[in-house]
C-alpha positions as CSV (number, residue, x, y, z in Angstrom):
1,X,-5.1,-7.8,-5.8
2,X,-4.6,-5.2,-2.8
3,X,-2.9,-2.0,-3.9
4,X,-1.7,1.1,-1.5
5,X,-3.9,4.1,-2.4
6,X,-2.9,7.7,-0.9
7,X,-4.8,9.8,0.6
8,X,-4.3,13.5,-0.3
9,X,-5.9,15.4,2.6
10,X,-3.7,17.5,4.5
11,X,-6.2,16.6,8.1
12,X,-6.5,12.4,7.1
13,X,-3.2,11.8,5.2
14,X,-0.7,13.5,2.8
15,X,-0.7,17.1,2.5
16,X,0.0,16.9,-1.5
17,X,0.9,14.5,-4.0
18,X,4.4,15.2,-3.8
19,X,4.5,14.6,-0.4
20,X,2.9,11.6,-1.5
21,X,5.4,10.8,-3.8
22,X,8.1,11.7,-1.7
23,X,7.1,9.7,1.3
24,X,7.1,6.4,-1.4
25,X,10.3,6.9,-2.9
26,X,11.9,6.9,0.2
27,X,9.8,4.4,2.3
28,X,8.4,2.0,-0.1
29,X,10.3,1.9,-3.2
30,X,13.2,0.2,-1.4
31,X,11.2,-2.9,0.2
32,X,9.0,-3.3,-3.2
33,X,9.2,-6.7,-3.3
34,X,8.7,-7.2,0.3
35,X,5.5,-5.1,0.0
36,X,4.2,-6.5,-3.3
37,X,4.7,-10.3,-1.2
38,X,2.6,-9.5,1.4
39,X,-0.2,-8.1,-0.2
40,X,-0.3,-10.9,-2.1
41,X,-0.2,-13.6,0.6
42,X,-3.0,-11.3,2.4
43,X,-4.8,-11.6,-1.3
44,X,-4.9,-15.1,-0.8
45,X,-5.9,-15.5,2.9
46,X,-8.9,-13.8,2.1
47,X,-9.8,-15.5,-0.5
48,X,-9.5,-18.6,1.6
49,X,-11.5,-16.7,4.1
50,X,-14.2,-16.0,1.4
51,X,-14.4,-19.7,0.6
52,X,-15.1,-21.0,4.1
């Protein structure tokens, strides 16, 4: 299963972990189960992918 992993480097992506953890409360917290969907459908195109 996909995951979303931060990363906590102030020159490639958060400056700290609580900017970390602010930036996912308010972005994606709210679409959860959106994001939790997709990442599974993409789970499963690769595996199809893998299989061919």
């Amino acid at each position: 299963m996909y995951h979303i992993v931060p990363i906590i480097d102030p020159r490639l992506g958060f400056d700290s972990e609580e900017d970390w953890r602010e930036f996912r409360e308010k972005w994606l917290m709210p679409m959860k189960q959106q994001i939790v969907s997709y990442l599974k459908k993409l789970a499963v195109q690769m595996e199809g992918e893998k299989a061919s």
